[in-house]
N, C-alpha and C positions, 0 to 999 in steps of 0.2 A: 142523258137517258134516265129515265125516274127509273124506281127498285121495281114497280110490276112489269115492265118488259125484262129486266133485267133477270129476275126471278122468273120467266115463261122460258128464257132465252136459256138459262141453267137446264131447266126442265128439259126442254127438247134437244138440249142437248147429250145430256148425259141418256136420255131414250134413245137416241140416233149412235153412242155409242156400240150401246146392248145389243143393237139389232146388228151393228156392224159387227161387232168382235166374237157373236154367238153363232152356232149352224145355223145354216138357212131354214129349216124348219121347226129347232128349237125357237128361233128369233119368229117366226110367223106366229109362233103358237103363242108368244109372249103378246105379240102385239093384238089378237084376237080377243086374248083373254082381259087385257086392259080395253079392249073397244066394241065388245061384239057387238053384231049389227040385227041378228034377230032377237036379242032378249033371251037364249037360250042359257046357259052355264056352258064355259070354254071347256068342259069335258065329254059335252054332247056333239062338238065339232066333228064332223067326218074329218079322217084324215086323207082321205080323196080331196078334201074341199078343202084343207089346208094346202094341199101339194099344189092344185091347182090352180092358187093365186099368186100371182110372182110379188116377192118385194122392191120397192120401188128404188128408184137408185140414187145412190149417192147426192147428183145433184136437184134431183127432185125432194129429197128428205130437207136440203138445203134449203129449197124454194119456198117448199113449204113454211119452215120455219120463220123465216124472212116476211113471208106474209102476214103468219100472224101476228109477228114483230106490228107489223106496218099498223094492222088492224088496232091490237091495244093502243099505240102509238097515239093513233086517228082519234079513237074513243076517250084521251085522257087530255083533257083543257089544257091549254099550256099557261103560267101564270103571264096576267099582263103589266103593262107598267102600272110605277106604282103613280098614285095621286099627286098633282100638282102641289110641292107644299111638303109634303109627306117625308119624312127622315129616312136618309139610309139607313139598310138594315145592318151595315158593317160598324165594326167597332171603330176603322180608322174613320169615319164621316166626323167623327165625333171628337176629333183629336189632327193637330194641327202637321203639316211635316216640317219635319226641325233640321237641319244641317249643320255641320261646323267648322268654319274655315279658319286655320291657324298659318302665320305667315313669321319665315325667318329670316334674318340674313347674318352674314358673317361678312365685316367690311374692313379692310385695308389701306387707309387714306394715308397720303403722305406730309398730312399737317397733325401734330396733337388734338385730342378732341377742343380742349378750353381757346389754344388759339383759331381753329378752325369756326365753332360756336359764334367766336366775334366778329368773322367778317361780313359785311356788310355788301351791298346790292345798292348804288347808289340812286335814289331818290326814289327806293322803295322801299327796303327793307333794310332796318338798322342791326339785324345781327343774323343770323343764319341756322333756321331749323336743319337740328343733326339728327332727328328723329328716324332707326332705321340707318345711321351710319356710325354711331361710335365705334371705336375702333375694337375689335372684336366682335362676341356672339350679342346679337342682337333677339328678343320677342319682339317684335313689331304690333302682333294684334292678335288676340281669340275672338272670332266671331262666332256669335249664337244666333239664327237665324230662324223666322217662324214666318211661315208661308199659310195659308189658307182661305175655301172659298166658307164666308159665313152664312149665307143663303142665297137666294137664285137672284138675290141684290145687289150685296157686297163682297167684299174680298180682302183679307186683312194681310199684311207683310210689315213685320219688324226687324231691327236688327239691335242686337244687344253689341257690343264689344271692351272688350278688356284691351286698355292698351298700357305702358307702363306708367303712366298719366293716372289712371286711373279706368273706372268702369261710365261708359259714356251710352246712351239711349240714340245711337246713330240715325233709324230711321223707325216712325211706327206709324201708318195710314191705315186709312181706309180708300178704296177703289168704289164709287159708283158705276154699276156695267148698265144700268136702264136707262138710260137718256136718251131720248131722239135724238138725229140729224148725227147720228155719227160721232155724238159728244158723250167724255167720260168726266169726271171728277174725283178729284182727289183731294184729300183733307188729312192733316197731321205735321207730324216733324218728316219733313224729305228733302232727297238730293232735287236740285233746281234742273232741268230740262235745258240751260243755258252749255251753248258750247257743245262742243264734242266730247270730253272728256271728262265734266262736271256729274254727269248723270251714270257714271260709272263708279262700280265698287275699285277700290286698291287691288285686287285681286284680278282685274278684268282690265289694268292698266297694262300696253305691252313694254314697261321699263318699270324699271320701281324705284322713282322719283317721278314729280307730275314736271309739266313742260316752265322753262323759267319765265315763263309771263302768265303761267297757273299764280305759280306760289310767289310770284312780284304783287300781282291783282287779285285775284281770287284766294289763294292762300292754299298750302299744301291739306288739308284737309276737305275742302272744298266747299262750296256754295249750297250751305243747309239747314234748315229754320223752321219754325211752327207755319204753317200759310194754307194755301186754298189753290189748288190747280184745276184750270176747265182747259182741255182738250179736245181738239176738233179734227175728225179725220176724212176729207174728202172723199165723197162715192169716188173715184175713178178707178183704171187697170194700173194704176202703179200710184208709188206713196205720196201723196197731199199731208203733214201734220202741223196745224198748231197747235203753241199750247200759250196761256197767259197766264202769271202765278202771282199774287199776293201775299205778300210772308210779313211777318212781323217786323226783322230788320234788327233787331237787338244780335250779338254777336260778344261772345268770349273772347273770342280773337277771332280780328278779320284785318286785312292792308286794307281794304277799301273802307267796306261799309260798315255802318255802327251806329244805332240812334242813340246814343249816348250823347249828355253833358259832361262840362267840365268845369273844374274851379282850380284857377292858378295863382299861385301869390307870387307879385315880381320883388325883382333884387330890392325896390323901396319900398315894401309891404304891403301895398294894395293887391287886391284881389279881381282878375280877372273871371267872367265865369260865363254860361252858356247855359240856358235849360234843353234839355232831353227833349226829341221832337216827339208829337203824339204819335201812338204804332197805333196799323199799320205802316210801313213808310220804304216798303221795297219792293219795286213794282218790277216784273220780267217779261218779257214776249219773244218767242222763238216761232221760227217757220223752216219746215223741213222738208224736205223731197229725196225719193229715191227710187230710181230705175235701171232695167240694166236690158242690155242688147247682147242676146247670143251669149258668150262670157264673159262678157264684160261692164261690173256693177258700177253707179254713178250714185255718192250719196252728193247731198250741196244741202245748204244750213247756213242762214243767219239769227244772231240773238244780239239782246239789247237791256243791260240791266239801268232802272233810275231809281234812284234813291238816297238817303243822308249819308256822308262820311263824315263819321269824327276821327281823328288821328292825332294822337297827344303822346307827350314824353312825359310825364310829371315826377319827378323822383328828388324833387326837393333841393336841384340845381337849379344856378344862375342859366345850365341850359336848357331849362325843361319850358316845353310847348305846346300847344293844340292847334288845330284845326277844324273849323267845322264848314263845312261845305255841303248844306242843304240841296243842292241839282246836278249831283255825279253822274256821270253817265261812263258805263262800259260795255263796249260793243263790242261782238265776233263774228269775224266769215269763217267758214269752214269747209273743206273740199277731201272726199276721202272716195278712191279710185280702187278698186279691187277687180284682177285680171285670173281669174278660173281655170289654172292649167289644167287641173282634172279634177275628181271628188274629193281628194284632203290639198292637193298642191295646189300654192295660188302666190300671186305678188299684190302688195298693199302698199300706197303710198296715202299716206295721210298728211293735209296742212292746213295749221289754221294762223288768223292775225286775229288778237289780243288788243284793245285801246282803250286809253280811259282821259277825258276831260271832269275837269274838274277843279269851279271856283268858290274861293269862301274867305273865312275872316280867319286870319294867323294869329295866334295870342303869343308872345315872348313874352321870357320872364327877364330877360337881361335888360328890355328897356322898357319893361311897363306898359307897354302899348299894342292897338290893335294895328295890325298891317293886312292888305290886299294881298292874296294869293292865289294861283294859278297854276293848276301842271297839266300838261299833255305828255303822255307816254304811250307807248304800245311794243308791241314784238309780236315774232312769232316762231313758229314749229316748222321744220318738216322731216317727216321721216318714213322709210323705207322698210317692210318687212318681206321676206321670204318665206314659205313655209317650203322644204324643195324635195322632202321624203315621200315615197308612196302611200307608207302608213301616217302622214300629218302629225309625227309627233315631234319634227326638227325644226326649229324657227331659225332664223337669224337674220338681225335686222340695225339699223344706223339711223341718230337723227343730229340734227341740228338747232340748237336753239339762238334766237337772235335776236337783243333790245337796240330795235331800231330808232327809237325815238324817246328820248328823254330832258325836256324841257318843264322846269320850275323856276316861274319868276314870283320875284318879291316886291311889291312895289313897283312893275313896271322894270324892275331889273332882274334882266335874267341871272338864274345861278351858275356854276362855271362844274356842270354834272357831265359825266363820262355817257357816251353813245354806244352801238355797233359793240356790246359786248355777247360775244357767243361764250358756248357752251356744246363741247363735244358728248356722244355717247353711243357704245356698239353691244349687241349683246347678242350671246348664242343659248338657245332654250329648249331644255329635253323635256317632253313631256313623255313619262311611261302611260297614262290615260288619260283622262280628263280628271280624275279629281288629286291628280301630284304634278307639280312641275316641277324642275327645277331650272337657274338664268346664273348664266356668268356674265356680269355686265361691267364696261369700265368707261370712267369719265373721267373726260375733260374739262374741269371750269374753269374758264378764263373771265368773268363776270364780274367776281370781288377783289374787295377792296381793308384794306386792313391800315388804319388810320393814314387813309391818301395815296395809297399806294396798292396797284395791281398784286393779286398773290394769283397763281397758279395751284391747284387743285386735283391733285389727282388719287383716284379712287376705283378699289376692284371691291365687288360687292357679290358674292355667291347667295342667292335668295330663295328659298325653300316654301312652297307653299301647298298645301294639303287641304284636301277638302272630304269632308265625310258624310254621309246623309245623301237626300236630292236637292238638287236643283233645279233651276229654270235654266234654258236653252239662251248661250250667252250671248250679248247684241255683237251687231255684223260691223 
């Protein structure tokens, strides 16, 4: 309501007191002399003529007022929008929303850190990220996060984080929203679209470690890079999305991919070596769908990454090696089932399979020469969650992780690599709202290996995560 009705509204009303709380012809005599109707002076009024006009009542002094409410109202323009183009007139337009997500844990393993560190994943991984397990209190990550829309084009999302590594530029794009046909683009450093669980923050993970054929092929920090994503979203009544991403392909650390060269010197001095392939050089395509019947949601997803692998040991042994393998391909299915007991309760089974081919030139330095190589591997997930409280703040859930296939041959002759290694894990998760969790989780690994030899792994890990600021509405 503007100040002149507001101010009429005062007015008549404190008048409609006077008249109420004064005698009935003191109160006539008051309202004559505020209104007279011939032009005379309120002291020339007969007092016949005052007795004789009754005051109006209660709810007619109401009505009245009410009208004329209505009438200023009518007569006073209301403002319109503002012009296409034209700035908000608030200070937040003008300033980004920021959040802060900080993540702990406190972990209890039953190997020392330094020998747990060196077990190995056979014919993936030669030593074993403890990032988030040493044996006590853990920082895991500060994130600084910055959200916003920069005009009625773009849309900008960064994310800063401190990890004890160091301070790392996680993700910084731009979003195009004006494109025909139902297409967006994206441009900068970001998570890849590939997979179920790549395109997700750590914080939105429901365990905390990623699945054992993430961090075999993909790697525990995930699939993320300077590149260019175009996205297409089908007109229909339920979800049609691709997306195709071109990224650079250079990588700090990755098990797969890496447009990197290499120069090795073997046990007789020669020097093997490999130039760096031109970037871009890592190419992605995913296709997604999701619908649901009554209560019960249906997501399905396949992705497909191609691009260079190099993988090298160099460290100035007789065992240090490379690989370069220009036509890697890793591919995912993905299947995640969500059953809608009521508004917070529900059950979730999510699974996905993980593969990766990939041939190329092996450099050893123990014989000076180049060999033919070749690996197929894959595995996969599956795991079960509950939410079973009324108020949706009690999880608890179980998965399974499994490398079903792992074959690397050399020459035509296969290696003699372990198969069929799982990985248990259960956890139970109190959330007091959305922005505190807390996860009692414990694992199983049966996986690694510690110079030839199976170790067993076990690990209770209590994980503390806090979030401050807004956020966006987390994916399904």
């Amino acid at each position: 309501m503007s100040q002149r009705p507001r101010r009429l509204r005062a007015a008549c009303v404190g008048r409609l007191t006077l008249l109420l709380l004064v005698p009935a012809p003191l109160g006539a005599g008051l309202a004559r002399a505020q209104n007279p109707s011939d032009g005379a002076p309120a002291d020339h009024v007969a007092p016949a003529a005052r007795e004789a006009e009754p005051l109006p009542s209660r709810v007619e002094l109401l009505r009245r007022i009410e009208a004329l409410e209505q009438a200023v109202t009518e007569r006073t323009p209301s403002p319109g929008p503002p012009p296409v183009g034209a700035p908000a007139s608030t200070q937040n337009a003008f300033n980004p929303e920021i959040s802060i997500i900080t993540d702990l844990t406190f972990a209890a393993p039953n190997l020392a850190d330094r020998e747990a560190s060196a077990l190995a994943l056979p014919g993936l991984l030669e030593q074993s990220d403890r990032g988030g397990k040493l044996r006590g209190i853990n920082f895991n990550y500060f994130e600084l996060v910055f959200n916003a829309a920069v005009d009625p084009y773009f849309d900008f999302f960064g994310v800063l984080t401190l990890e004890p590594d160091g301070l790392e530029i996680e993700e910084a794009y731009i979003d195009l929203r004006s494109l025909p046909f139902g297409c967006r683009l994206r441009v900068g450093k970001f998570l890849s679209a590939f997979g179920r669980l790549n395109g997700l923050h750590k914080h939105l993970w429901d365990f905390n470690d990623p699945p054992l054929i993430y961090e075999g092929l993909i790697g525990g920090e995930g699939l993320k890079n300077p590149g260019v994503r175009l996205s297409w979203t089908a007109p229909l009544d339920y979800l049609l999305q691709a997306h195709a991403e071109v990224y650079q392909g250079a990588f700090d650390q990755a098990p797969t991919f890496n447009a990197a060269g290499f120069e090795l010197s073997t046990a007789d001095g020669a020097t093997l070596s490999a130039k760096a392939p031109a970037v871009p050089v890592l190419y992605i395509g995913s296709l997604k769908t999701s619908f649901d019947v009554g209560d019960h949601v249906l997501l399905l997803g396949g992705s497909l990454i191609y691009g260079h692998s190099t993988q090298s040991r160099i460290e100035g042994l007789p065992t240090d090696m490379a690989l370069s393998a220009p036509g890697t391909l890793v591919y995912d299915a993905e299947l995640t089932y969500k059953y809608l007991l009521s508004s917070y309760r529900s059950i979730t089974w999510q699974t996905e399979y993980l593969g990766r081919l990939s041939s190329g030139r092996l450099a050893l330095a123990s014989d000076g020469a180049i060999h033919e190589a070749e690996k197929r591997q894959g595995g996969g997930y599956s795991e079960l969650i509950w939410r079973f409280d009324a108020a949706g703040q009690w999880r608890v859930g179980g998965r399974l992780d499994l490398l079903t296939e792992n074959v690397v041959s050399v020459d035509d002759v296969r290696q003699p690599l372990q198969r069929l290694l799982p990985r248990y894990a259960a956890m139970l998760e109190f959330s007091p709202s959305e922005y505190s969790r807390f996860r009692l989780q414990y694992d199983l690994d049966r996986s690694r290996f510690l110079e030839g030899a199976q170790r067993d792994v076990h690990e209770l890990l209590l994980q503390v995560n806090i979030a401050v600021g807004p956020h966006g509405a987390h994916a399904f």
